[in-house]
C-alpha positions, -999 to 999 in steps of 0.1 A, spaced: -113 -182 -130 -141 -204 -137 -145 -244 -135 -145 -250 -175 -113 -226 -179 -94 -247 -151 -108 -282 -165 -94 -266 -200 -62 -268 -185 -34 -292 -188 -23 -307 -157 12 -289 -160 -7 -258 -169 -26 -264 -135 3 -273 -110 22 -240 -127 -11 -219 -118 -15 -237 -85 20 -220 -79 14 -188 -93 -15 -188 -70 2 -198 -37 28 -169 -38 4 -149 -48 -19 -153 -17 12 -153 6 18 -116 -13 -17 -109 -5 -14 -121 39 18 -102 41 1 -69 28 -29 -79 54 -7 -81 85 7 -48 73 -24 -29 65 -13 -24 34 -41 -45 12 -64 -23 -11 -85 -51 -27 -97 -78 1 -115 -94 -21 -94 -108 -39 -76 -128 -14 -112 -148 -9 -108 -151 -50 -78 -165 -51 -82 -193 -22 -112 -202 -42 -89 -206 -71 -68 -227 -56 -98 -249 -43 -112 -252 -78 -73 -259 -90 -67 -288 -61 -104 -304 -66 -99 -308 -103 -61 -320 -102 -80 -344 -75 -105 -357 -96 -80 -365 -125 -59 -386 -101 -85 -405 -85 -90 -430 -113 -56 -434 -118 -50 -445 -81 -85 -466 -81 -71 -485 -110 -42 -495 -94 -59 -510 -63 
């Protein structure tokens, strides 16, 4: 997923992805611990997913909560 999809997004879109996302890479550390993961790479993909996800729902927030300083 790239920045401009995930700044495309809605922040409901977002907060359903970031959810999506979390079982996903809990899917993804279970399989780990049982040797059973076929694609590692993709459990470096999706924490970075979830990065890009948190730092733009982060961004968004910020002026909201500077305003009401």
């Amino acid at each position: 997923m790239k920045a401009a999809d995930v700044r495309a997004k809605t922040d409901d879109e977002l907060t359903g992805e970031l959810d999506v996302l979390g079982k996903e890479i809990f899917n993804l550390r279970f399989q780990r611990a049982n040797g059973q993961l076929e694609n590692t790479a993709r459990v470096r993909q999706v924490r970075r997913d979830i990065a890009r996800i948190k730092t733009v729902l982060g961004e968004r927030r910020r002026p909201a909560l500077e305003g009401k300083s």
